[in-house]
KOLBAGU-438779 format. One record per residue: x, y, z of N, C-alpha, C in turn. Coordinates in steps of 0.1 Angstrom, whole numbers, padded with zeros to 4 digits, always signed. Atoms other than C-alpha are relative to their C-alpha. Example, Ala and Ser with C-alpha at 12.3 -4.5 7.8 and 13.67 -1.06 7.14 Angstrom:
2
+0009-0012+0000+0123-0045+0078+0009+0012+0000;-0009-0011+0000+0137-0011+0071-0008+0011+0008;
***
This chain:
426
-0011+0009-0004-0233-0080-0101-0002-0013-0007;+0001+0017+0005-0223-0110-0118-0005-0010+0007;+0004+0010-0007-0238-0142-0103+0003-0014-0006;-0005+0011+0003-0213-0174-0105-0004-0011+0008;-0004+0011-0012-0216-0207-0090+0011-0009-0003;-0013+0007+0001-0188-0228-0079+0000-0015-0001;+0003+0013+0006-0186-0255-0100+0013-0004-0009;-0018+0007+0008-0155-0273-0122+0001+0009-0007;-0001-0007+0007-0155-0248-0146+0000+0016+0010;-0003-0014-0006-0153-0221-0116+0016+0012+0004;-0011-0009+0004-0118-0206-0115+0006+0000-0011;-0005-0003+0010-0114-0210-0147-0012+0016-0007;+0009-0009+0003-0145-0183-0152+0008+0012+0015;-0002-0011-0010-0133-0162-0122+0013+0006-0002;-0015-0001+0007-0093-0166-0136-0006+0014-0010;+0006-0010+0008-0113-0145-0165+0000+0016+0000;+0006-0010-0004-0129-0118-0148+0014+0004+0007;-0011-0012-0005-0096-0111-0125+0009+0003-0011;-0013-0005+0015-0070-0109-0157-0005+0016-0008;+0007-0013+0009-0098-0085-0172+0003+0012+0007;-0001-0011-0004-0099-0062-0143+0015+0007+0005;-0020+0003-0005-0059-0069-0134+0010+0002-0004;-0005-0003+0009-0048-0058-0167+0012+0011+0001;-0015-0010-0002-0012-0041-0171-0005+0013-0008;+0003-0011+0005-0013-0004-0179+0001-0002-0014;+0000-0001+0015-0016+0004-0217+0014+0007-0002;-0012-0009+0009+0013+0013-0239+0003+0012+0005;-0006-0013+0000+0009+0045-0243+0000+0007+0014;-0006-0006-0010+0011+0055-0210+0015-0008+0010;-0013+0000+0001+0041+0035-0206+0010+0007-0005;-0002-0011+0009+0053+0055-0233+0002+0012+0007;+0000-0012-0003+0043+0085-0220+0009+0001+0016;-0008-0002-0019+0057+0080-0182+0020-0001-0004;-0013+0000+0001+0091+0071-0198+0004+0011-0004;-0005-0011+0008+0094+0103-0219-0004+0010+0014;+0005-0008-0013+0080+0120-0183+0017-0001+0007;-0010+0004-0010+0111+0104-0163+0011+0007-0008;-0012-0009+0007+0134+0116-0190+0003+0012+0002;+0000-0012+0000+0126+0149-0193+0004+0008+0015;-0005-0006-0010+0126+0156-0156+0015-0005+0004;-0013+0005+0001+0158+0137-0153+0011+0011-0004;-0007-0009+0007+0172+0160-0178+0001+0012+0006;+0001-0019+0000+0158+0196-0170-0005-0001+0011;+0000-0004-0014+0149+0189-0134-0015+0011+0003;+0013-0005-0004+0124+0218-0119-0006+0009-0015;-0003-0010+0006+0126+0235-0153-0017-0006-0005;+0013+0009+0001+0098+0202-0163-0010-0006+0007;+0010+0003-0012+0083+0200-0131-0009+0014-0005;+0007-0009+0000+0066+0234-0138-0004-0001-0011;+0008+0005+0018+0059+0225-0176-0013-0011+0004;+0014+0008-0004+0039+0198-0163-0015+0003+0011;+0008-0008-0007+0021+0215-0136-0010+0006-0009;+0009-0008+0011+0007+0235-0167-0007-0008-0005;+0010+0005+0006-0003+0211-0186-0008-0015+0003;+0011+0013-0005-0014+0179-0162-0005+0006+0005;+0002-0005-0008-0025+0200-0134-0009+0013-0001;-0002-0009+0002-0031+0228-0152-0002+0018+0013;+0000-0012-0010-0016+0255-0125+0006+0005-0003;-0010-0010+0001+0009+0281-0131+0005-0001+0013;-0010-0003-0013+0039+0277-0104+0010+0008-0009;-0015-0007+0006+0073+0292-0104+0008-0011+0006;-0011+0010-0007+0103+0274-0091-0001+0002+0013;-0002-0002-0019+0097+0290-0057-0012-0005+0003;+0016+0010-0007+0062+0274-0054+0002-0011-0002;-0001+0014+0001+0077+0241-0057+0001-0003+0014;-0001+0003-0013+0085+0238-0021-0010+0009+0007;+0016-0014-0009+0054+0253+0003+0007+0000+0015;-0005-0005-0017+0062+0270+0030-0015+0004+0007;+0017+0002-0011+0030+0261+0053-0001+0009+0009;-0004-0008-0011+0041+0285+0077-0010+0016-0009;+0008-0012+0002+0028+0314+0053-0012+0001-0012;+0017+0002+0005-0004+0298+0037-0012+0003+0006;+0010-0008-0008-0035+0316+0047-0011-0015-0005;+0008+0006+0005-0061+0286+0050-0013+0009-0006;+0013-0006+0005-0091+0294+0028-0015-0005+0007;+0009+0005-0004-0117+0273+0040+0003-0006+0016;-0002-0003-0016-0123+0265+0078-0003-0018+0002;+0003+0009-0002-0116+0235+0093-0004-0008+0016;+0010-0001-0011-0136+0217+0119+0007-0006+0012;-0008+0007-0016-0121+0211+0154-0006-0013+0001;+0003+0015+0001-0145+0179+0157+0008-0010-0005;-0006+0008+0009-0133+0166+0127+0012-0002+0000;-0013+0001+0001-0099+0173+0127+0007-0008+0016;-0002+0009-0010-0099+0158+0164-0005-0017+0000;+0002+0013+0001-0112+0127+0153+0013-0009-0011;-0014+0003+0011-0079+0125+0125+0009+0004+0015;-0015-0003-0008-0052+0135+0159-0010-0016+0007;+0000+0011-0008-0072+0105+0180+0003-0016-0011;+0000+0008+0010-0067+0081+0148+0017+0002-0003;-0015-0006-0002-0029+0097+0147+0002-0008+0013;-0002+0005-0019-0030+0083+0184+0002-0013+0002;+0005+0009-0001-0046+0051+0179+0009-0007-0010;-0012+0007+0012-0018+0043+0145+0008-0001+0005;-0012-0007-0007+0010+0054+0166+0000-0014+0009;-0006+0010-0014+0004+0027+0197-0001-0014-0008;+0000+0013+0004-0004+0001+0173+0013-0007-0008;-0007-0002+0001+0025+0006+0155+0012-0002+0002;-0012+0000-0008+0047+0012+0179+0006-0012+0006;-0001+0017-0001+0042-0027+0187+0010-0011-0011;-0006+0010+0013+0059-0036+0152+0017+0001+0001;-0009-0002+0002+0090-0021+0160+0011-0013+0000;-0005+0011-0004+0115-0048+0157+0013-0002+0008;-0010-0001-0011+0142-0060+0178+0013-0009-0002;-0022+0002+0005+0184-0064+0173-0002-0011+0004;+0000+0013-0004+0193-0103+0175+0014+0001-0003;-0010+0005-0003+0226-0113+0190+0002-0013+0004;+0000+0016+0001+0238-0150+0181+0013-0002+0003;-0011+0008-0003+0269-0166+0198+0002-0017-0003;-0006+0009+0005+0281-0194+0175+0014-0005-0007;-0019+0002+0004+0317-0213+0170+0005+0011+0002;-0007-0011-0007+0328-0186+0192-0003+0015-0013;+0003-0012+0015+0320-0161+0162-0016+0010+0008;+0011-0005-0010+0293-0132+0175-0006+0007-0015;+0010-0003+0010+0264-0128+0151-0008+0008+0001;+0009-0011-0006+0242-0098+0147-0010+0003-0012;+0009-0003+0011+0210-0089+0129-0004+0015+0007;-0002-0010-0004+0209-0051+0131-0012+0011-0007;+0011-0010+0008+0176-0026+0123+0003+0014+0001;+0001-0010+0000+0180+0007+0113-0013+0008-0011;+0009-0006+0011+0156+0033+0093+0007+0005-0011;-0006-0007+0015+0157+0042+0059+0004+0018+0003;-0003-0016-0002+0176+0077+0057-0011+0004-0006;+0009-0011+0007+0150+0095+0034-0010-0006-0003;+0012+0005+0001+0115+0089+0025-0007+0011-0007;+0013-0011+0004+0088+0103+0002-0012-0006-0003;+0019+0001-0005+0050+0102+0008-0005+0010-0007;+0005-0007+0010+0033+0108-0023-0018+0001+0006;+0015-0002-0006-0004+0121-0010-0007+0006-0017;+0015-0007+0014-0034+0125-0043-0004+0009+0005;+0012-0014-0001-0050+0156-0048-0005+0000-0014;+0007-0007+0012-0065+0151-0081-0020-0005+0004;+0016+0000+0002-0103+0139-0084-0006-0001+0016;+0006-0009-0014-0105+0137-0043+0021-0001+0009;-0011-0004-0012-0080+0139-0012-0002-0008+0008;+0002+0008-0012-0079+0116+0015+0013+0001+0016;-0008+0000-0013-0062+0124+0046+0004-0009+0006;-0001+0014-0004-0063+0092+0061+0011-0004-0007;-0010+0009+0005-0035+0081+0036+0015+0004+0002;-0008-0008-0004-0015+0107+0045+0005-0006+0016;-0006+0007-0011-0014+0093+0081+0002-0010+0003;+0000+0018+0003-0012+0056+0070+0017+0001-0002;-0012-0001-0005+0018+0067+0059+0015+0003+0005;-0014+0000-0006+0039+0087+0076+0000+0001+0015;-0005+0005-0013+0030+0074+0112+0015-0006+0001;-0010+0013+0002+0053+0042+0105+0010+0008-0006;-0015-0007+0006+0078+0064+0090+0003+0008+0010;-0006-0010-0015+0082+0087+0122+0002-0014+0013;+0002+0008-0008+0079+0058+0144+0013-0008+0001;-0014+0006+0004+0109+0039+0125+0011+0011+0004;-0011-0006-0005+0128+0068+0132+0007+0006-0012;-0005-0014+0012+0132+0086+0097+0006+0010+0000;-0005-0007-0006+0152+0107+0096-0009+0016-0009;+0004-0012+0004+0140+0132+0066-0011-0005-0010;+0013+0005+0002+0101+0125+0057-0004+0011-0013;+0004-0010+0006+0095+0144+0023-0013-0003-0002;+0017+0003+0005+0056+0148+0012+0000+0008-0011;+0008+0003+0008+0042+0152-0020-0013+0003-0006;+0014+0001+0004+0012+0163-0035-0003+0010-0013;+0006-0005+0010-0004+0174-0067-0001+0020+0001;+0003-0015+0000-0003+0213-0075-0013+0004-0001;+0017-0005-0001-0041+0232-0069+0001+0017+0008;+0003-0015-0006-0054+0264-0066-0004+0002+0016;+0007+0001-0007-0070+0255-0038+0005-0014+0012;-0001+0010-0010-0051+0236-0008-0008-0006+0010;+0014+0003-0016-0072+0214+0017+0003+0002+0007;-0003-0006-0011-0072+0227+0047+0004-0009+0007;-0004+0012-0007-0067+0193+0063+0014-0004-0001;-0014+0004+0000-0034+0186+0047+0007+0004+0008;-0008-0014-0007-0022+0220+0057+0003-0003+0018;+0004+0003-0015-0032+0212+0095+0008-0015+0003;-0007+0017-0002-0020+0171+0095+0013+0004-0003;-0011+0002-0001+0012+0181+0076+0009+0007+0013;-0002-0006-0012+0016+0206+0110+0002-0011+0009;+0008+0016-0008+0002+0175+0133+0012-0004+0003;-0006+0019+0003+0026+0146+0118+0019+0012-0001;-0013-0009-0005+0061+0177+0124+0004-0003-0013;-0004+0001+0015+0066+0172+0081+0007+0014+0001;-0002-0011+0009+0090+0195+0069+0005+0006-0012;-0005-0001+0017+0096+0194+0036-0010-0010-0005;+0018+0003+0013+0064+0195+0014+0007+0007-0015;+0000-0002+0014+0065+0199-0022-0012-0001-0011;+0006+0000+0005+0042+0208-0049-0001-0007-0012;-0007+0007+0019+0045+0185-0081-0009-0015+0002;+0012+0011-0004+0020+0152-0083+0005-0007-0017;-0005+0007+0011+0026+0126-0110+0009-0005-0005;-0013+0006+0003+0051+0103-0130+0010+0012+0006;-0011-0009-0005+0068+0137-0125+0008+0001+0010;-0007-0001-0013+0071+0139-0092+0005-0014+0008;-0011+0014-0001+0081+0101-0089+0014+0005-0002;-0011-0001+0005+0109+0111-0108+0009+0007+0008;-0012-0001-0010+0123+0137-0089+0002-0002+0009;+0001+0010-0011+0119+0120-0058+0013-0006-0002;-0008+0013+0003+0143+0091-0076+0013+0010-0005;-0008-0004-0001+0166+0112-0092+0005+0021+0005;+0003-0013-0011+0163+0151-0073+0004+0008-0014;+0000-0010+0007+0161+0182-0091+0012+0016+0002;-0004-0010-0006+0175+0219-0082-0001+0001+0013;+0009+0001-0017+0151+0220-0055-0002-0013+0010;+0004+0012-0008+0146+0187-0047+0011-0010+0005;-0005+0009-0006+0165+0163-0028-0002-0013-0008;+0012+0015-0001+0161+0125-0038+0001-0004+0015;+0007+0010-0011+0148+0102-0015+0004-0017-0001;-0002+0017+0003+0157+0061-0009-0015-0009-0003;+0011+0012+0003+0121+0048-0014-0010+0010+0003;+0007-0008-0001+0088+0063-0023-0013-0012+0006;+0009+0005-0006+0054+0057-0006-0011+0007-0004;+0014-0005+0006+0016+0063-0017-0004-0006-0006;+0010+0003+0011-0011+0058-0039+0002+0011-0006;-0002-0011+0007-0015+0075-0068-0010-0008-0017;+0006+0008+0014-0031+0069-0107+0008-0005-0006;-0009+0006+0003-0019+0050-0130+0014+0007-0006;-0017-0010+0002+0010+0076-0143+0011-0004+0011;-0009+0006-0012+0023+0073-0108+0004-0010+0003;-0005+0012-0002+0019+0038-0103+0011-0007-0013;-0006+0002+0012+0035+0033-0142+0014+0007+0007;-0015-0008-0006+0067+0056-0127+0002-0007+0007;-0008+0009-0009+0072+0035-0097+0003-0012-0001;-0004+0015+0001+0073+0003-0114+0011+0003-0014;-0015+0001+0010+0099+0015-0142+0011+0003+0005;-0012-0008-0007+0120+0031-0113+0008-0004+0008;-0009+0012-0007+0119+0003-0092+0013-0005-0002;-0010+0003+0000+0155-0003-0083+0006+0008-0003;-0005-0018+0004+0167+0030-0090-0004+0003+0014;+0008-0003-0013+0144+0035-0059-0003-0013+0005;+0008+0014-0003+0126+0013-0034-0013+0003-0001;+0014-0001+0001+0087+0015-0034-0007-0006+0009;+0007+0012-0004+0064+0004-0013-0010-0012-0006;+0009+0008+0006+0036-0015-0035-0004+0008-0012;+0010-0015+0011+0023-0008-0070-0017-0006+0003;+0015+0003-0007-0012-0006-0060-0008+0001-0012;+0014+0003+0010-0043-0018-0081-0012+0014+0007;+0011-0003-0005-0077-0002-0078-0008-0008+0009;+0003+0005-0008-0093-0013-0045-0011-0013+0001;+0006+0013+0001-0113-0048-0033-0001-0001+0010;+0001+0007-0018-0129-0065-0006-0013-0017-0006;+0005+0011+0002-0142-0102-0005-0008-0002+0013;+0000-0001-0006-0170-0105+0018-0010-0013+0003;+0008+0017-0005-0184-0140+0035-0012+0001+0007;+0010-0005-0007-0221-0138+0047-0007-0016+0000;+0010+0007-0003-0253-0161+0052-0009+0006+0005;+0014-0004+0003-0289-0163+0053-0001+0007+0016;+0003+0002-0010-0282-0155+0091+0001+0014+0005;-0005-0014+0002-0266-0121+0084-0008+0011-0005;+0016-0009-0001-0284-0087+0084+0005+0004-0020;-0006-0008+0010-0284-0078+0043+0003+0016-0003;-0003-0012+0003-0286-0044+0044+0015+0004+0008;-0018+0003-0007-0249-0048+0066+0009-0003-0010;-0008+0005-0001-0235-0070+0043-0002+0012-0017;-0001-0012+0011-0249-0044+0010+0010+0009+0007;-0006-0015+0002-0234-0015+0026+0016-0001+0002;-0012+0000+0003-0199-0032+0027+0008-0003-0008;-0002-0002+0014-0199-0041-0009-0001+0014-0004;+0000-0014+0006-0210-0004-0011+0010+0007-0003;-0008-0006-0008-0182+0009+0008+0013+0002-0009;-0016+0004+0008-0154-0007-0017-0005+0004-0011;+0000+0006+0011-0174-0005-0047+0001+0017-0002;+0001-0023+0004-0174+0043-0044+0016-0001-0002;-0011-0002+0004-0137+0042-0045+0002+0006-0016;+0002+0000+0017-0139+0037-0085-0006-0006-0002;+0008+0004+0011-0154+0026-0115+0010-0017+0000;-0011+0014+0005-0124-0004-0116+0001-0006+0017;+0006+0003-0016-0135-0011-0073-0008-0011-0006;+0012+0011+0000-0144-0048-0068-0004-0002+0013;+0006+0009-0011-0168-0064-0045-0008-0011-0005;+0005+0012+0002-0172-0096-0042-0006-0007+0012;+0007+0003-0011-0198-0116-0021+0000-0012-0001;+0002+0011-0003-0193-0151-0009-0012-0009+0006;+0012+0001-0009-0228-0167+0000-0003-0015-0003;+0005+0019+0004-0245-0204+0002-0017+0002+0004;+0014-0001+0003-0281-0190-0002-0003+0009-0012;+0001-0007+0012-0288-0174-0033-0015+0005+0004;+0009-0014-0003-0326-0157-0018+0010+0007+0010;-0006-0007-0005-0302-0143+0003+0007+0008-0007;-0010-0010+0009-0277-0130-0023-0013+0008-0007;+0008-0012+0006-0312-0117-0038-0002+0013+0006;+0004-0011-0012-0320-0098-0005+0012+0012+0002;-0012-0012+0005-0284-0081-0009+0002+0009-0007;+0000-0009+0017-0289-0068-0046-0010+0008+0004;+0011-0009-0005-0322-0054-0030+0000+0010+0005;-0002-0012-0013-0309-0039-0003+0014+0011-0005;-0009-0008+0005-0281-0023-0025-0005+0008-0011;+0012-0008+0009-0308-0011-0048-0005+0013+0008;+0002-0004-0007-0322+0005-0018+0014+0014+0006;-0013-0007-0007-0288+0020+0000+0004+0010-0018;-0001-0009+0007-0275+0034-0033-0004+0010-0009;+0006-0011+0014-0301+0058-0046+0000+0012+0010;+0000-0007-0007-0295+0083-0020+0017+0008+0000;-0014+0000+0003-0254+0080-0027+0002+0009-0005;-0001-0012+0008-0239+0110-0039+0014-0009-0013;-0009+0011+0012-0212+0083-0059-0010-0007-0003;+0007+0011+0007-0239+0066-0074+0002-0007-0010;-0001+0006+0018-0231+0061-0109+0014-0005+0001;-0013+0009-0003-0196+0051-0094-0006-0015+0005;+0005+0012-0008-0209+0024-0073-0011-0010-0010;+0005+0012+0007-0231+0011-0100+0006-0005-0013;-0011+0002+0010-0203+0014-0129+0009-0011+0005;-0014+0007-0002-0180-0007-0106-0006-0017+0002;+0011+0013-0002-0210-0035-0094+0001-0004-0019;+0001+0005+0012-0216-0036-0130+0015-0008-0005;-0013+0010+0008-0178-0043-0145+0009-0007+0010;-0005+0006-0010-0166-0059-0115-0007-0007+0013;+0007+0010-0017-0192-0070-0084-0004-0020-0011;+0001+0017-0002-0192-0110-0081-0010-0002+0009;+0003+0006-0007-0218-0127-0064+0000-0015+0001;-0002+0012-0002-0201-0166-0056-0008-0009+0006;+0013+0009-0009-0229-0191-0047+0008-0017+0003;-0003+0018-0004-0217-0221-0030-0004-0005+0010;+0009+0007-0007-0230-0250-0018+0005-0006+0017;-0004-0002-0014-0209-0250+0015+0008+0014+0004;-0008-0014-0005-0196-0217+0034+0008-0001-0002;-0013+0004+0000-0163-0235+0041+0005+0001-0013;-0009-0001+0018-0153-0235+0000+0001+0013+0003;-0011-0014+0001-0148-0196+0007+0015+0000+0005;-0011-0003+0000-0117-0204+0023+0012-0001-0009;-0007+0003+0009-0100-0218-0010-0003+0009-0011;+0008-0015+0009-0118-0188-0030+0005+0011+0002;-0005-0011-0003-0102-0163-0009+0016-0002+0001;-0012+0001+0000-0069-0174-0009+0005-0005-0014;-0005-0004+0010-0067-0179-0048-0004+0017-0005;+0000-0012+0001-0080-0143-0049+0011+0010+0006;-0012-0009-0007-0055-0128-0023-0012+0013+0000;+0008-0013-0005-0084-0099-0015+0007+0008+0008;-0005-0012-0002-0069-0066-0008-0007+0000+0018;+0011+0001-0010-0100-0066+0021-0004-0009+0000;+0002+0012-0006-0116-0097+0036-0010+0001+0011;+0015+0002-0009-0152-0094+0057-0006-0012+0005;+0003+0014-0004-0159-0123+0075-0014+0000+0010;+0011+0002-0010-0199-0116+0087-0004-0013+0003;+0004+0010-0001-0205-0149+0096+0004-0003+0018;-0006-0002-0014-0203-0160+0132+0005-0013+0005;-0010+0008-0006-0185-0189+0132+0016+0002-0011;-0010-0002+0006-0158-0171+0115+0015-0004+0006;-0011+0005-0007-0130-0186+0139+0002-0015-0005;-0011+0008+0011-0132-0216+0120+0001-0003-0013;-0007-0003+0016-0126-0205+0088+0017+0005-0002;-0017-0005+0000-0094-0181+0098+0009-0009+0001;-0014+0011+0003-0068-0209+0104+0000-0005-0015;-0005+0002+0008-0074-0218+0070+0004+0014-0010;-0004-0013+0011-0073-0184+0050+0018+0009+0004;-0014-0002-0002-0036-0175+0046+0004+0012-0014;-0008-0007+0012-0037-0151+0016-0009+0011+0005;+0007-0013-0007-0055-0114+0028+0006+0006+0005;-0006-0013-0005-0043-0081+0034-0004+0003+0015;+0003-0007-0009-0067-0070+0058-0015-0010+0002;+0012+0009-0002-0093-0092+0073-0009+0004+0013;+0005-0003-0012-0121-0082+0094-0014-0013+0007;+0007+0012-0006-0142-0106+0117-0010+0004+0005;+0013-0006-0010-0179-0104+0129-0005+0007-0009;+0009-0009+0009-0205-0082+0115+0001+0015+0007;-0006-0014-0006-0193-0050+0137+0011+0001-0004;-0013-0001-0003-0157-0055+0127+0001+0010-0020;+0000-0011+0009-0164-0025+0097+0010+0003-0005;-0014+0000+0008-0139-0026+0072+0007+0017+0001;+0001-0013-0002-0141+0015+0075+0004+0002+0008;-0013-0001-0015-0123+0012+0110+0013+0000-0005;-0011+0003-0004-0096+0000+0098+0009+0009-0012;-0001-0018+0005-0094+0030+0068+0006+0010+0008;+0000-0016-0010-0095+0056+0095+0005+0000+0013;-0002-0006-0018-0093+0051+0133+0007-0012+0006;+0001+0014-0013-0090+0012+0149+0015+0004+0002;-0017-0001+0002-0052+0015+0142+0012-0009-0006;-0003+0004+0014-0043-0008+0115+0006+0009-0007;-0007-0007+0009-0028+0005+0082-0011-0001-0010;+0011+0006+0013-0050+0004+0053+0008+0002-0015;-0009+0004+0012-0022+0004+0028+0002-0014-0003;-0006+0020-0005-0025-0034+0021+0001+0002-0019;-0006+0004+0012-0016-0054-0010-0013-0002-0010;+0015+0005+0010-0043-0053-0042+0009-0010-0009;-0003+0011+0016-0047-0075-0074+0005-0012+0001;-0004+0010-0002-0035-0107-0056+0011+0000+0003;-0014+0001-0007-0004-0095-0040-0004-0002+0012;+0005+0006-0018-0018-0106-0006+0010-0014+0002;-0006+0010+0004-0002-0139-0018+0017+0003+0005;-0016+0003-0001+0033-0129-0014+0003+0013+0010;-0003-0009-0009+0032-0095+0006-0009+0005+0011;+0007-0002-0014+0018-0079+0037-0002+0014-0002;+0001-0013-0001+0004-0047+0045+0011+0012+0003;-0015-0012-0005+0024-0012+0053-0001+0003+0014;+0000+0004-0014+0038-0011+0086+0010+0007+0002;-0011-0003-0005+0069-0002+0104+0014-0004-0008;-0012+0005+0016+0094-0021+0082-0003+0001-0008;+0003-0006+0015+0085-0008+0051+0009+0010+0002;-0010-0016-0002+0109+0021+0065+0011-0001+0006;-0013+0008-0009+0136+0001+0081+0008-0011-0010;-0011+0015+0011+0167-0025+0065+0003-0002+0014;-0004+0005-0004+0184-0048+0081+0013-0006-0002;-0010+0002+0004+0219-0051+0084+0010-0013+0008;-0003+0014-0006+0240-0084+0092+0014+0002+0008;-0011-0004-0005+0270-0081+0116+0007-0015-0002;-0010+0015-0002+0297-0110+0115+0012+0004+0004;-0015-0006-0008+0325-0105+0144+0005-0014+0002;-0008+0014+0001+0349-0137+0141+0017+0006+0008;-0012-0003-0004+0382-0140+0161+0007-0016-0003;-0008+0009+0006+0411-0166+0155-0007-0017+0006;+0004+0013-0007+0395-0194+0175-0017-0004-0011;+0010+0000+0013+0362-0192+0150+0004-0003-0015;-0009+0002+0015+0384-0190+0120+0005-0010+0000;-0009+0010+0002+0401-0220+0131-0012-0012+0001;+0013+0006-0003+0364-0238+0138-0008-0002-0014;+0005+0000+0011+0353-0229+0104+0006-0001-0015;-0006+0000+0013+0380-0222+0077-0001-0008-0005;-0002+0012+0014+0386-0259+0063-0015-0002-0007;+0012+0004+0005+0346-0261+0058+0000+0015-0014;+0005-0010+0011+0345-0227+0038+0012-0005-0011;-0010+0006+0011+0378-0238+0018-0005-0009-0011;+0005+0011+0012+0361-0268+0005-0011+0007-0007;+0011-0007+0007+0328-0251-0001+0003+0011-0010;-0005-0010+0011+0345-0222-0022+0005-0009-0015;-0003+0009+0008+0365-0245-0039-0010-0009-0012;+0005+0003+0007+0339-0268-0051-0008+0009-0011;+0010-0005+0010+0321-0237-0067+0011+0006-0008;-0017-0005+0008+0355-0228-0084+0001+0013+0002;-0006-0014-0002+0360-0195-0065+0010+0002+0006;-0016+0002-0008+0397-0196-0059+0001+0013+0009;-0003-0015-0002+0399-0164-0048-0008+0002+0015;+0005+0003-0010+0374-0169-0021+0006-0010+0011;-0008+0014-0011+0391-0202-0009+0011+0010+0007;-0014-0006-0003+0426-0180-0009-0001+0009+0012;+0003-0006-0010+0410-0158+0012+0001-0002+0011;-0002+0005-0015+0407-0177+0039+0010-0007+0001;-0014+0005+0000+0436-0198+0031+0012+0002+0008;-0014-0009-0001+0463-0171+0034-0002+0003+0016;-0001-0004-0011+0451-0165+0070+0006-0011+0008;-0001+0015-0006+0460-0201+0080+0017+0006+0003;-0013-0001-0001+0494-0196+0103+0005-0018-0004;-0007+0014+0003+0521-0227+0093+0002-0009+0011;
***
């Protein structure tokens, strides 16, 4: 891990380091995602099974594009424990959740009745990975909040394999999905956005995915809606000499297995302390079965920030915008009033960023690469609009017309003035 200190010359060295790892996709797979979106555009499921071949390499037909879960024999056995610790995590997303819903606002002004009105998005697709692993957990990140808002039709998503996880199989049962599909990649962006034989589109897609996918959802943008194009993952984490290190190692660990392009960054104001951390991550990772991830990602991305007061992490983490946000320190209550840029922030040295992954009942879909700055995590509105009501009768119209007349007017939109004009009796 790099080791900076924060000194005048410090975000211009840290500016550096995030641009490096923050980098826009390459060309050619712009390139290539565009000539992807074409083709299925064009030929529909004919290039969903061409690609299957040769990204995926599976052989489907057109009838294996949609799965019918109903007569998939699982192969491998899956564990009641486990799978009950994914329905009490289902349980635990659902009530927290269910808190976000929001609520209709009715305004009575100059006799005129004003309405701010939520409905859910008609259609939805929840892109779930299956190439190098699978993660279930994202699967119910997100389509709690999309059953919750009141969806009407929840499509899912996921990569073609010889070999389905039995978890999916089971969760997509769980979460009442019915309409799965086989196809993963720019591809299956695509038909999502514009629908195929088989496929339906959808108003706005949801997921993680590699860069292909993420490259598809940001050319499609506005064609579609999206929820976030997502970076490779991060977590910023604030410690002291007071803090246990092998705690504050294993939650640099935690971010840094993801990938090779996974940052962790460690905020500290003792440097034998930040030694005791590299120690103890010496230690924790030789037993790792991602090891050569975890030390590929420390290497081109772990930070260790030495500064000479704790308090300067709060101006460190709010030019970063950290995806994740660890606050082991125990007077972390007054630091939070100042930190305003963080996806997902946890507090204390028990408050294990890994909760909020899997069970506490959070989302863990938050914003990377310094979108914390301007956006918020996935939630319940991510799946809902909002529509504006305006009921006016003649006593409102007669309260307000001469002000909108002038105002039209001054911007030279006769047509607008006339509007209201012509309703004026003599």
């Amino acid at each position: 891990m790099k080791i900076i200190k924060f000194n005048k010359n410090f975000y211009k060295q840290l500016q550096t380091i995030i641009e490096k790892r923050n980098s826009l996709s390459s060309k050619s797979i712009q390139i290539d995602v565009k000539k992807i979106i074409n083709n299925v555009k064009k030929n529909g499921d004919k290039s969903l099974i061409k690609y299957a071949a040769k990204f995926d390499r599976v052989k489907i037909s057109k009838n294996d594009l949609s799965l019918d879960l109903s007569k998939i024999k699982i192969q491998s056995k899956v564990e009641p424990q486990i799978f009950n610790s994914f329905k009490k995590a289902i349980k635990n997303i659902s009530s927290f959740h269910k808190k976000q819903l929001p609520k209709n606002i009715i305004f009575n002004n100059n006799s005129a009745t004003l309405k701010s009105v939520w409905k859910p998005i008609d259609s939805v697709g929840l892109y779930v990975p299956g190439g190098k692993a699978f993660y279930p957990s994202s699967l119910i990140m997100n389509a709690v909040p999309a059953i919750i808002a009141g969806v009407k039709r929840i499509v899912c998503i996921t990569p073609p394999t010889k070999s389905i996880n039995p978890y999916f199989i089971k969760l997509i049962k769980e979460l009442g999905i019915k309409e799965t599909y086989f196809i993963g990649g720019a591809q299956a962006i695509s038909a999502l956005t514009f629908g195929t034989q088989s496929i339906k589109p959808v108003n706005k897609i949801f997921g993680p995915g590699n860069a292909y996918v993420a490259e598809a959802k940001k050319q499609l943008y506005g064609k579609i809606g999206i929820d976030l194009l997502a970076g490779p993952s991060e977590i910023i984490v604030v410690a002291n000499n007071k803090n246990n290190p092998d705690w504050v190692a294993s939650d640099l660990i935690a971010q840094a297995e993801h990938d090779e392009n996974a940052q962790s960054i460690l905020i500290i104001d003792d440097k034998n302390f930040a030694t005791k951390v590299l120690n103890s991550i010496k230690k924790i990772k030789k037993d790792l079965p991602k090891k050569k991830i975890v030390e590929k990602s420390f290497k081109n991305n772990g930070i260790i920030v030495l500064v000479d007061n704790i308090e300067l992490a709060t101006e460190i983490i709010n030019f970063i915008a950290p995806e994740h946000l660890h606050l082991h320190i125990s007077n972390y209550k007054k630091l939070l009033p100042k930190i305003n840029n963080a996806g997902g922030i946890f507090l204390g040295e028990y408050s294990v960023e890994a909760f909020g992954d899997y069970i506490v009942g959070t989302n863990h879909v938050l914003p990377t690469s310094g979108a914390a700055k301007f956006s918020s995590g996935l939630g319940v509105l991510d799946f809902m609009k909002r529509s504006s009501i305006v009921e006016m009768n003649q006593k409102s119209y007669n309260i307000l017309s001469e002000d909108a007349q002038k105002m039209s007017g001054l911007e030279g939109l006769s047509g607008h003035k006339l509007s209201v004009k012509i309703r004026q009796k003599k």
